[in-house]
N, C-alpha and C positions, 0 to 999 in steps of 0.2 A: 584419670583414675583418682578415686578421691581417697581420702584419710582413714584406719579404720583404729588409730587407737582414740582414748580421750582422757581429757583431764587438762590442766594448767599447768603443769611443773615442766623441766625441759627434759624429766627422763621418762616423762610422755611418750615425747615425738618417737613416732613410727620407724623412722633410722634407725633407735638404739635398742630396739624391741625385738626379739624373736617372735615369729609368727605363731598363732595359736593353732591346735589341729582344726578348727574349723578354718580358720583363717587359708590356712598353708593347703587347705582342699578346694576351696574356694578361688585362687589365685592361680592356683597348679591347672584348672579348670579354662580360666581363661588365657594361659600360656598355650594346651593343649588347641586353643583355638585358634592356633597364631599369633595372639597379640604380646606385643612385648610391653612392663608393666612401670608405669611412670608415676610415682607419689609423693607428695608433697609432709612436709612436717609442719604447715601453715605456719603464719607469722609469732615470733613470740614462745615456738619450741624448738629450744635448743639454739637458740638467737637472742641478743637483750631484749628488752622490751616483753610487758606484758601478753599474754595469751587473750583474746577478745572473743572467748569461747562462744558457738554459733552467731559469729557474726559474718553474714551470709556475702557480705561482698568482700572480707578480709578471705574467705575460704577460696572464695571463687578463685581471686586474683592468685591466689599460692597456689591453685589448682593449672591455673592458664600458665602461669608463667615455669610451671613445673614440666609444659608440656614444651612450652615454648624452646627451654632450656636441650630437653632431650633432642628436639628434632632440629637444633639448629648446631649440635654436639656430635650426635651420631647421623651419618650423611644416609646408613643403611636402612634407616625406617622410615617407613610407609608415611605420609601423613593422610592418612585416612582412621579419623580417633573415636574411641567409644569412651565416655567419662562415666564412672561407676565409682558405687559409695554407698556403703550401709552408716546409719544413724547418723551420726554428725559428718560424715562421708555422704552419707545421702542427701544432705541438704547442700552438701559442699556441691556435688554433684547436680542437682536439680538447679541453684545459681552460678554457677558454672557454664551451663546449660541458657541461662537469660542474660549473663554479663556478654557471652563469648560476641554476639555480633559486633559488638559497638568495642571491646578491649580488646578482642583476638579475632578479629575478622579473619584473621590469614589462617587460623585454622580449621580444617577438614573435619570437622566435628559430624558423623555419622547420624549418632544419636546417644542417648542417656538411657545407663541401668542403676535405680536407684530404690534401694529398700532400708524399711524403715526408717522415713521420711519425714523431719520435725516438719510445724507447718504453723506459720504465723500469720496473722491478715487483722486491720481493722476489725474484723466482727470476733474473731476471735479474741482480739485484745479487752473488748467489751464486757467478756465474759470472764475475763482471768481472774477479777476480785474476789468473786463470789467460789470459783474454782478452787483457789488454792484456800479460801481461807473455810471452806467446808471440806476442803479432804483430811479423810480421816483414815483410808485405805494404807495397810501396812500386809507389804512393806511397801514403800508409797517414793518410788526413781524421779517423781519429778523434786523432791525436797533433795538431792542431791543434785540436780542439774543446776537447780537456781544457787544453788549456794556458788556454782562455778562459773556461772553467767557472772552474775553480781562481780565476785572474785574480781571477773577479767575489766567490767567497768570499772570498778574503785581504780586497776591500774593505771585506766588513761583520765581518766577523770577525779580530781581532787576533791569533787564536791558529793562522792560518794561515799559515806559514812556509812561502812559495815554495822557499829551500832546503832543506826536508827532505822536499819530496814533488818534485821536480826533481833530474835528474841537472845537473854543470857545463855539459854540453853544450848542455843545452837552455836556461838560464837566460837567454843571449841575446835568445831568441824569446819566452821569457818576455816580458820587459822589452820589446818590442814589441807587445805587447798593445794597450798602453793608446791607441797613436798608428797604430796600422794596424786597420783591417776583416779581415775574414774572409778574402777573396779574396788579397790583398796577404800577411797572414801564412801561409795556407796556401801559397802560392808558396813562401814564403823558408824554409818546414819542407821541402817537398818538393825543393829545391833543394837543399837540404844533404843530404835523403837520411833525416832521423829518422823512426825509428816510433814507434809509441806506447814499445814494448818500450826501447828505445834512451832516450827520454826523462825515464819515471819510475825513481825510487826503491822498493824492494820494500814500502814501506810506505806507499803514496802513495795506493793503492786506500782503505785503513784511513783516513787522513787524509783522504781526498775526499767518505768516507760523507755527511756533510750535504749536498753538490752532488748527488750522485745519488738522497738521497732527494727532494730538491726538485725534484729532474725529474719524480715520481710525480705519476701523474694524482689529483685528488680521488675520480672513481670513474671505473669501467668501464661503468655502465649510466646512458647517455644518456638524456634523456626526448626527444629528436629524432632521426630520421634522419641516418646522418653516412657519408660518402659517401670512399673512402680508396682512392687513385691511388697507387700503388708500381711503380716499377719494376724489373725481372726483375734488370739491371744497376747495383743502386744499391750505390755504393763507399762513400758518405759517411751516410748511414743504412743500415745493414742490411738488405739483401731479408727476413730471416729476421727481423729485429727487426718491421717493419711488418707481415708474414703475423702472427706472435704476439700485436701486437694488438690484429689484427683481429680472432683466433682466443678470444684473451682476454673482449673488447667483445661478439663475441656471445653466449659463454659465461654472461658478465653480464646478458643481456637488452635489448643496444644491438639497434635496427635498424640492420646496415651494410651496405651496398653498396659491396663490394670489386673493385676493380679492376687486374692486375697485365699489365704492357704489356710484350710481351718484347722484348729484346733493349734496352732504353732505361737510360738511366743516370738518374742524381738531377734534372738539371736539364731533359732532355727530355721527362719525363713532364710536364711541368706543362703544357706546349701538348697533348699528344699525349691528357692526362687534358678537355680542352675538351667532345667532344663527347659524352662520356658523362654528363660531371655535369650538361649543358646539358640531359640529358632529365632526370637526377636533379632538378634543381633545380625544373622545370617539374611534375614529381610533387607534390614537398612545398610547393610554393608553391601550386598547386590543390587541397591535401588530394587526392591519388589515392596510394592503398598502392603502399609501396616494398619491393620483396621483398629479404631479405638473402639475400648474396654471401657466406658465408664462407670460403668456401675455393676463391677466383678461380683460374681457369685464365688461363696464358697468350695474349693473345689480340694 
């Protein structure tokens, strides 16, 4: 089960957090289906050490070893596991999903249900200069993510100088990282009105390369069915980022079961994705063939 809060600070992590009513419907959902729900507060909340926000093999390893902990704790569950995760859970979730062979072989991993889904690759990285430094879209969720990607680099690495990949502007919100969550500091971005474009330095992309390649999945070709909810209106991952890779994953030989729910944005796919994975789930849990979706219609 993957992560569903976000942010750097340690009164992030998901332990000290009340559940939101989407959340608390969404979770109740999957209890209802028998499973019992194991998640992680990844490395770096609520623990020393810096948070390494989407960094796809730190997520993974908090995600295996969160499972690993349950089932070798409680003698009474099943290990037969489905890992699930929206947005930074989703990615958590989808590398989770390509670590598990080779980290956690010993676990029973069914399949993956994974919505709204970041997505990083060489060609995409190609294209990030010219991205960020012509958006102009407000209110515009990726100038809030990079401010917390960056964040969590400068922590392990020394040679990362917030002023040289940050305009003055932004340095403020910067500096709000560390003691606000995701929700709270994308408000006070969107407030002031910053885009991505407004906030970085033209060299900021070049300076961030190790944060986006640490987004990179270990692979694309799953040894499980993995199940991926996007919505038509998603502002804060890319509609076009999560189709690519989908489009990517089965190129690679993933079985996926793509699902693309119109008219929905980031946060309402995750209720609205319930009753499809509820048959996905019941597939790979009964070994019954799951056919790939790659290239979902609106529905």
């Amino acid at each position: 089960m993957g992560a569903w809060y976000g942010g750097n600070a340690d009164r992030c992590a998901p332990s000290v957090n009340v559940h939101t009513p989407r959340d608390t419907a969404y979770l109740s959902a999957w209890l209802k289906r028998g499973f019992a729900i194991v998640a992680t507060d990844y490395e770096g909340l609520g623990t020393p050490g810096p948070h390494p926000y989407l960094n796809t093999r730190v997520e993974a390893f908090g995600v295996l070893d969160s499972v690993r902990a349950a089932l070798g704790s409680l003698p009474n569950l099943t290990d037969r596991v489905m890992i699930v995760g929206q947005s930074q859970g989703g990615a958590a979730a989808f590398a989770s999903a390509g670590y598990a062979p080779l980290y956690a072989p010993e676990i029973n991993i069914r399949g993956t249900v994974a919505t709204g889904v970041p997505y990083m690759s060489p060609a995409v990285m190609q294209t990030l200069p010219a991205v960020a430094m012509a958006s102009t879209f407000r209110p515009d969720p990726l100038a809030t993510y990079v401010l917390l990607m960056a964040a969590g680099e400068a922590g392990i690495d020394s040679h990362v100088r917030p002023e040289d990949v940050f305009t003055p502007q932004a340095m403020p919100f910067y500096r709000m990282v560390d003691t606000t969550c995701v929700f709270q500091l994308e408000d006070a971005v969107n407030r002031a009105g910053l885009t991505t474009a407004a906030i970085l330095r033209s060299q900021a992309v070049r300076l961030l390369a190790p944060v986006f390649q640490a987004m990179m999945y270990p692979t694309l070709k799953l040894s499980r069915p993995v199940f991926v909810g996007t919505g038509s209106e998603d502002r804060d991952v890319a509609t076009s980022g999560q189709l690519l890779l989908v489009h990517d994953a089965c190129a690679a030989g993933s079985k996926v079961e793509a699902h693309l729910y119109k008219g929905l944005d980031h946060s309402r796919t995750v209720l609205a994705s319930l009753p499809d994975s509820a048959i996905f789930t019941q597939k790979v849990m009964t070994d019954q063939p799951v056919s790939s979706i790659c290239s979902p219609v609106p529905q």
